[in-house]
Every structure is written in C-alpha cells, then in structure tokens.
C-alpha positions as CSV (number, residue, x, y, z in Angstrom):
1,X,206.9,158.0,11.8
2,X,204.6,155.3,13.2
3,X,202.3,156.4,16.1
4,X,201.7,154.7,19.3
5,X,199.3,153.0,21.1
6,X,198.0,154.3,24.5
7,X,200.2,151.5,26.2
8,X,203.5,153.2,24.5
9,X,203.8,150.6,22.1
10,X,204.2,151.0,18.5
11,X,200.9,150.0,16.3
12,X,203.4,147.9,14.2
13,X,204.3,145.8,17.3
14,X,201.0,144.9,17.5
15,X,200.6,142.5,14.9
16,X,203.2,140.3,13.2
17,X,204.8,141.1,9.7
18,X,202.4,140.2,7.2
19,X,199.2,140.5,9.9
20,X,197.6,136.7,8.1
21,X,194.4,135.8,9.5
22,X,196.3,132.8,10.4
23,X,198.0,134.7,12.9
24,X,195.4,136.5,14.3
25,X,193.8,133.2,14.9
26,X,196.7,131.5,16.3
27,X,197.0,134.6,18.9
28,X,193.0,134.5,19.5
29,X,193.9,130.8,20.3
30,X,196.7,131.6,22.4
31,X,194.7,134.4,24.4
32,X,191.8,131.8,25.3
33,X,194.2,129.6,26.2
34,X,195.5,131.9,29.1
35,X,191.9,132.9,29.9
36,X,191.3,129.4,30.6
37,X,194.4,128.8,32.4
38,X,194.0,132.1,34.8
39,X,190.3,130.9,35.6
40,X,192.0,127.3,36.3
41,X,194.7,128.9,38.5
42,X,191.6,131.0,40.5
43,X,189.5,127.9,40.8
44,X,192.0,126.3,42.4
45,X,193.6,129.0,44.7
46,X,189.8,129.1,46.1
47,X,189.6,125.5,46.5
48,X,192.7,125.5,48.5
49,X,191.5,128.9,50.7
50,X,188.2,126.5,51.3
51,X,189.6,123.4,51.8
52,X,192.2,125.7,54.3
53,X,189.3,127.0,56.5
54,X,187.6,123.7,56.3
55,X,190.3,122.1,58.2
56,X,191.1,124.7,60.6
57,X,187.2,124.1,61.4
58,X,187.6,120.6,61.9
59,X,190.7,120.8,64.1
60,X,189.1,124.1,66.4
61,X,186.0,121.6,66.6
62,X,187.7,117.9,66.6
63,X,191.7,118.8,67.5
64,X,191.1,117.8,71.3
65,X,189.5,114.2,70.4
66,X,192.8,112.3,71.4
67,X,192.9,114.1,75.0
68,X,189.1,113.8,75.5
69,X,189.8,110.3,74.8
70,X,192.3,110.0,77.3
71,X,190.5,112.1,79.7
72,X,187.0,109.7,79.5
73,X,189.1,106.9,81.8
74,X,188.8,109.2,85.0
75,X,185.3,110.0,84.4
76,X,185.0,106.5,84.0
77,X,186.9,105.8,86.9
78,X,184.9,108.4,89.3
79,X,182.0,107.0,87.9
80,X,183.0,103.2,89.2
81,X,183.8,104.9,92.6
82,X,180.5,106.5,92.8
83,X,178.9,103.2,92.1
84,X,181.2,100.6,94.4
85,X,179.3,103.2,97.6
86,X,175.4,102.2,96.8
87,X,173.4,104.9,98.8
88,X,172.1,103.0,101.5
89,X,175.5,102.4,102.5
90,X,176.4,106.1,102.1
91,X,173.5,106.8,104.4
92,X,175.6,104.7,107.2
93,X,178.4,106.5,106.7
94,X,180.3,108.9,109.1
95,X,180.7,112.2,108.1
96,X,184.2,111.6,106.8
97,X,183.4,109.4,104.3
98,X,180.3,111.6,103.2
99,X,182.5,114.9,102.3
100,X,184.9,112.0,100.4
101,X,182.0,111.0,98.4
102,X,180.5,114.5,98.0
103,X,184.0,115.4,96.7
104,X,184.3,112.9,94.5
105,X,180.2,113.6,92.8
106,X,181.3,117.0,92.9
107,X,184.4,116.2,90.8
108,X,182.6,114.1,88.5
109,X,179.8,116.9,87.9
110,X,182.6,119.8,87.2
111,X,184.5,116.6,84.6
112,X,181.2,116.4,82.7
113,X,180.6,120.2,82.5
114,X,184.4,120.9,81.4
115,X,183.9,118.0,78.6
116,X,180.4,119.5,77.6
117,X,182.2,123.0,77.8
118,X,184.4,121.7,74.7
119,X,181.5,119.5,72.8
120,X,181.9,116.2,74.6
121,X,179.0,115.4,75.1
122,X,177.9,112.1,77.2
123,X,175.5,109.0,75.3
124,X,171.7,108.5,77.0
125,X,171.7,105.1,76.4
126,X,170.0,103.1,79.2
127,X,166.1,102.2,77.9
128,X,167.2,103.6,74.6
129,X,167.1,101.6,71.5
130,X,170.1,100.1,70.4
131,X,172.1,102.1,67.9
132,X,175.0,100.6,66.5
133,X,176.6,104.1,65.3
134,X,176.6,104.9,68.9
135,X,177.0,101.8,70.9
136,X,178.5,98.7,71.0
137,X,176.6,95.5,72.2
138,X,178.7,92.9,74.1
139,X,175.8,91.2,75.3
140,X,172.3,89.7,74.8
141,X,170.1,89.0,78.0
142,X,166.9,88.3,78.7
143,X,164.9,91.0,79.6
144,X,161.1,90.6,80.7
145,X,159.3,93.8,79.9
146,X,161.5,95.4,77.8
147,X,161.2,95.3,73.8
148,X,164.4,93.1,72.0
149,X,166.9,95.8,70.8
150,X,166.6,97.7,74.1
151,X,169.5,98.7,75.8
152,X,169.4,96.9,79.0
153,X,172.6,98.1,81.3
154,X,175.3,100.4,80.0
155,X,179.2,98.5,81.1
156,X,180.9,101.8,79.8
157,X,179.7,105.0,79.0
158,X,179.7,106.3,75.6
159,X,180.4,110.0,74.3
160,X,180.5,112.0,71.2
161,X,181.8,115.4,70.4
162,X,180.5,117.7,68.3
163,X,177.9,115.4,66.5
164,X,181.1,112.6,66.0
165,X,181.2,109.7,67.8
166,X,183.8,110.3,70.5
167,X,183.7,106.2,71.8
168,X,180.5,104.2,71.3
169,X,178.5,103.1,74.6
170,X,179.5,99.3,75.5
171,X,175.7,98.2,76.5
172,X,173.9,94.7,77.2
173,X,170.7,94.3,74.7
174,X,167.6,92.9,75.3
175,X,167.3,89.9,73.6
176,X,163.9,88.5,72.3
177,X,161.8,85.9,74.3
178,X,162.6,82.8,72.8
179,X,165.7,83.0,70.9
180,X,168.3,81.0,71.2
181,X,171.4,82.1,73.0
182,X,174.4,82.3,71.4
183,X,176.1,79.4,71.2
184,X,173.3,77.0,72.1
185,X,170.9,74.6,70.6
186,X,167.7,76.8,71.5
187,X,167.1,75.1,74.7
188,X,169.9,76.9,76.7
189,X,171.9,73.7,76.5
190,X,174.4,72.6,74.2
191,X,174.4,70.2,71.9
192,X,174.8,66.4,72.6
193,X,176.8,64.5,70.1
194,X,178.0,61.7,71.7
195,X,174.4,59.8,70.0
C-alpha cells in the first residue's frame, strides 16, 4: 500500500508516471509562472486600492470646484456693490442706507469665510507681480512708479482652492516706459499709409 502525504494525497500523485526531469522542469516552469502571475494580480489590486483613495482625495478636496465656481459671481457681485457706494458717500448717508451697506460688507465677509472654510481661497494680486498661472492680463497701461509686470488694478478677482487654480485674477499690467502700445507705431498713433 502506498502512503500518503501530510495533505492526504498519495506520494504517487505527486509526480507523473515516469517522474523525467523534463517534467519536473516543466512543473518548476509552471509554478514560477503562477508566482509571477499572483505577484502581478497583488501589484495591481494595490494599484487600484491607491489609485481608489487617490481619487476619493481629490474629490473630498476638489468635488465642490463647479459650485465654488458658481458661487464666485455673488461675491463678485457684492463686491461691485460695495464699490458703486465709495466711502465718502457712505459717510453722507442716512442711517438706512448704512445698516444696507453694513449688511451687505457683513455678507460679503461671512461669503469669504464659508469659501476659505472649504479651501477657496481668494488671489492678492494688486501690487503683486504678474503671474500668468494665476492671472490673466487683459490690459497694458502705463504706470509711473510701478515696475513693468506689476499688477496695476484687479477687473475680477481671482481664487484658488486647495493649491489649484480656482479662476485666474483678470488684472491690468504695468507696461514699461516706452513701449509701444499694442497696436501702434511706437508714437501712440497709428500708422499713416496714405504716403
């Protein structure tokens, strides 16, 4: 009677009729080629897990971009609202109209915190040097006393969130002493051809 193995099977199970090196070979063969297709399979369940948690990251941190987005028109809008009432006119003011504007600073204030609450976070860029990756020039004026490249008046605030830009700054740069103006001849005119 043949004995078995501790696994309950029988010792002649083991190894094919005739037990060739060949065989043995071709099984060795066939056993590395399952190691290596197991340790593929494991790579690539743990990419997947990473890859996984590396976008539910990116969504917990980014997911609210679109409503931000849509949100940054009525900051912009109390902002414009805020700036059509200069402060020497809100000084002449009755008290009515000072508790609207109080109301509407103390709106804005609480719309800035929420946004900074959730990562949006609002662009410094008046006096700074232009950066295109977070604004976007539609303008070149002369500017005495400031260097060229400076950011001379901010048209629309920018904003990023969480270290992305959210929606670039739309700014007015200081353009150098002396150089032409787009779309001119140098001189500030145009060009005559009628010669």
């Amino acid at each position: 009677m043949s004995g078995e193995n501790e696994n309950g099977v029988s010792e002649e199970a083991e190894f094919p009729p005739g037990g060739g090196a060949d065989d043995i070979e071709a099984l060795k063969a066939e056993i590395e080629a399952l190691k290596d297709r197991s340790l593929r399979a494991l790579a690539e369940a743990e990419n997947v897990r990473k890859r996984a948690e590396r976008e539910r990251d990116e969504l917990r941190q980014y997911g609210i971009a679109k409503f931000a987005r849509d949100v940054l028109s009525i900051a912009d809008n109390l902002a414009r609202a805020l700036a059509a009432y200069p402060p020497e006119a809100r000084e002449n003011a009755g008290d009515a109209m000072k508790a609207v504007i109080d109301g509407v600073e103390a709106t804005s204030r609480e719309l800035q915190a929420v946004l900074a609450r959730h990562g949006v976070k609002l662009i410094e860029a008046e006096g700074a040097r232009f950066d295109p990756h977070l604004h976007q020039a539609i303008a070149e004026v002369p500017a005495a006393g400031k260097a060229p490249g400076t950011v001379v008046h901010v048209v629309q605030s920018g904003y990023t969130i969480n270290d992305r830009l959210l929606r670039p700054a739309m700014v007015t740069v200081a353009r150098a002493e002396g150089a032409p103006k787009p779309g001119g001849n140098g001189a500030g005119g145009n060009l005559d051809t009628s010669a």
